[in-house]
C-alpha positions in Angstrom: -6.6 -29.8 -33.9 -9.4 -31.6 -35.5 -12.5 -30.0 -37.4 -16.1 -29.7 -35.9 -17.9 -32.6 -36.6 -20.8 -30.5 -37.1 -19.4 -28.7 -40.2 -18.6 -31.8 -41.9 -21.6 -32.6 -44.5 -21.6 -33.7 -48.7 -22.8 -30.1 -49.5 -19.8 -28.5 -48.0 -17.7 -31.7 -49.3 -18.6 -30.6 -52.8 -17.9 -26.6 -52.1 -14.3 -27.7 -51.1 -13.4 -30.4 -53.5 -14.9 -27.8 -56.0 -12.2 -25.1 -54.3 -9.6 -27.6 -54.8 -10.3 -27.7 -58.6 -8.8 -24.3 -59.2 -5.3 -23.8 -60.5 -5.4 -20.1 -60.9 -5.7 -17.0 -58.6 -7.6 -15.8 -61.8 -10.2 -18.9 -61.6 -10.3 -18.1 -57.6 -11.3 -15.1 -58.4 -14.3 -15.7 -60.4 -15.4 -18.7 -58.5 -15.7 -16.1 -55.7 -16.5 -13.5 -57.2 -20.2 -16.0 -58.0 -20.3 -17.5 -54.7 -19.7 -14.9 -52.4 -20.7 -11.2 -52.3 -18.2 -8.6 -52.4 -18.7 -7.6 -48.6 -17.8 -11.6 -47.5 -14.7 -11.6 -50.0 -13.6 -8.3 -48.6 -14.3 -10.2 -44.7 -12.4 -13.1 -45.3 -9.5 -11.1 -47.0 -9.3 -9.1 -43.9 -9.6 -12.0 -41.4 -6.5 -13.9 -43.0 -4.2 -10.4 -42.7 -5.1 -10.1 -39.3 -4.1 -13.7 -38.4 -1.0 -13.1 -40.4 -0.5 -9.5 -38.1 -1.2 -11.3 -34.9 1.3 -14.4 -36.1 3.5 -11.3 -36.4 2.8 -9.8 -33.2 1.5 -7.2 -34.3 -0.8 -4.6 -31.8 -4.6 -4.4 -31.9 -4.4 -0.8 -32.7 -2.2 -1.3 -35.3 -3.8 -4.2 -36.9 -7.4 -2.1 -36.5 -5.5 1.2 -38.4 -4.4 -1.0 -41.1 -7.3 -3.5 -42.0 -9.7 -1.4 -41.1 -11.0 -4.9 -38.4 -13.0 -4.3 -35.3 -11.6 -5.3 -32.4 -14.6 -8.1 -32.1 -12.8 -9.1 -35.1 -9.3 -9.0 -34.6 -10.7 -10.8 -31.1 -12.3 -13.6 -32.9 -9.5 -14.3 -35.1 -6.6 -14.3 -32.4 -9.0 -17.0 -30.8 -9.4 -19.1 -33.9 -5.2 -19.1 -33.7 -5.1 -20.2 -30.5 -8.0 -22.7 -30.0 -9.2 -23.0 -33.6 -8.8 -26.2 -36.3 -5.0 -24.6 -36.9 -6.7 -23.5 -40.3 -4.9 -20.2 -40.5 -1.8 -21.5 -39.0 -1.9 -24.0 -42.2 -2.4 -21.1 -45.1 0.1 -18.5 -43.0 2.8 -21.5 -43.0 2.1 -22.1 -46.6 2.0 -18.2 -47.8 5.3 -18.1 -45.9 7.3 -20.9 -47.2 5.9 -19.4 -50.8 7.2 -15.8 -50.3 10.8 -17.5 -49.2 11.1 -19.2 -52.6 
């Protein structure tokens, strides 16, 4: 799949060459810690285990009792795996192949 056009801009350009940067999950964690409030941090942590759940096959009840993720949620992300940019597929993959080694 191919990104929306529409994200694409220099400002956003700059936020992920800037991601890129970082070598450490110590550095992620302050660059996120200023960019993002601790509510989006917490959101975005929770959206990635879901997709990893649902690559797992795990339940919707199961995946709500464990995250804590609405079903509008756990909805939204199962339909950025299936018709999304393959984004999650990408960093599940890469998690994966990591915890093998």
């Amino acid at each position: 799949m191919s990104v929306n056009q529409r994200l694409i801009n220099p400002l956003a350009d700059n936020l992920f060459d800037g991601i890129l940067q970082l070598k450490t999950r110590e550095e992620c964690y302050e660059f996120f810690e200023d960019l993002c409030t601790i509510n989006e941090l917490r959101d975005m942590s929770q959206r990635l285990e879901v997709a990893r759940m649902l690559e797992a096959g795990e339940k919707y009840d199961q995946i709500e009792k464990k995250t804590g993720a609405s079903t509008a949620t756990i909805s939204r992300v199962k339909r950025c795996l299936k018709y999304g940019a393959d984004g999650y597929a990408t960093v599940l993959k890469r998690l994966a192949e990591k915890e093998e080694k």
